[in-house]
C-alpha positions as CSV (number, residue, x, y, z in Angstrom):
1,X,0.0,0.0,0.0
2,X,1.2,3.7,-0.8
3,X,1.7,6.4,1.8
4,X,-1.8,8.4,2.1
5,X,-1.3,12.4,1.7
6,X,-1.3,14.3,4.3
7,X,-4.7,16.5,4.2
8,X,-4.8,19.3,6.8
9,X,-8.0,19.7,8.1
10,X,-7.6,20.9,11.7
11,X,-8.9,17.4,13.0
12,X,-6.1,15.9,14.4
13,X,-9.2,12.3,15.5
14,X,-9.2,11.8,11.9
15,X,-6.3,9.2,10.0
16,X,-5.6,9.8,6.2
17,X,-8.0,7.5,5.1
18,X,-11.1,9.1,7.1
19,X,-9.2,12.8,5.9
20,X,-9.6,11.5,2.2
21,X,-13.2,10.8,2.6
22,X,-14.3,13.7,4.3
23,X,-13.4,15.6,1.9
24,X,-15.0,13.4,-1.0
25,X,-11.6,12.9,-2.6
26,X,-10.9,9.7,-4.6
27,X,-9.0,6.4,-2.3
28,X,-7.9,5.3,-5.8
29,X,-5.1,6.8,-6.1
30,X,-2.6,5.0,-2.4
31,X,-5.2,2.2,-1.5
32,X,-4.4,-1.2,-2.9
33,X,-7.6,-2.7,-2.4
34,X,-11.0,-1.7,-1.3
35,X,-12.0,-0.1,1.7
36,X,-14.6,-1.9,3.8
37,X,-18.6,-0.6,3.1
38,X,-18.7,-0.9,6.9
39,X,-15.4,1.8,7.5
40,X,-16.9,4.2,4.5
41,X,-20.5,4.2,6.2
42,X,-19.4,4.7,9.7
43,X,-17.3,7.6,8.6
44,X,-20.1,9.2,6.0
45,X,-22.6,9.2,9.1
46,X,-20.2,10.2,11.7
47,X,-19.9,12.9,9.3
48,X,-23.4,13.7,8.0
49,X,-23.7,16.4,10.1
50,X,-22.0,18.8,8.4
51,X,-23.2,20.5,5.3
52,X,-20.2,20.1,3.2
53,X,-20.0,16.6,3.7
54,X,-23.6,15.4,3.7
55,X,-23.8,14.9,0.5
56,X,-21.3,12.3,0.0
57,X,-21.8,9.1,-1.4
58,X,-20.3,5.3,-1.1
59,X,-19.9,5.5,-4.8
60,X,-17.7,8.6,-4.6
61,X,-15.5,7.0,-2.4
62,X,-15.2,2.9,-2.8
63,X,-14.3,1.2,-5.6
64,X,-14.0,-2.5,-6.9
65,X,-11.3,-4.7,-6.6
């Protein structure tokens, strides 16, 4: 697996992978296989309550092995 970016967000609770998804960018590009529905979800509505993230999507953010 590649090194995530670093994403500065000012939410130090957050790891790379839960960075990349809050802010609806791609996992394509440093994951070497899917990330888990269950880890997505659980981010996306831990999440939700924000406006600029609560209109993110599973198929935004996973993709098929």
């Amino acid at each position: 697996m590649n090194k995530a970016p670093i994403i500065e967000t000012g939410l130090s609770s957050l790891n790379a992978v839960e960075d990349t998804i809050s802010q609806r960018r791609s996992l394509r590009g440093f994951l070497d296989k899917p990330v888990d529905r269950e880890i997505i979800e659980r981010i996306l509505f831990w999440r939700e309550g924000t406006k600029r993230h609560k209109h993110a999507t599973l198929a935004w953010t996973c993709h098929d092995g």
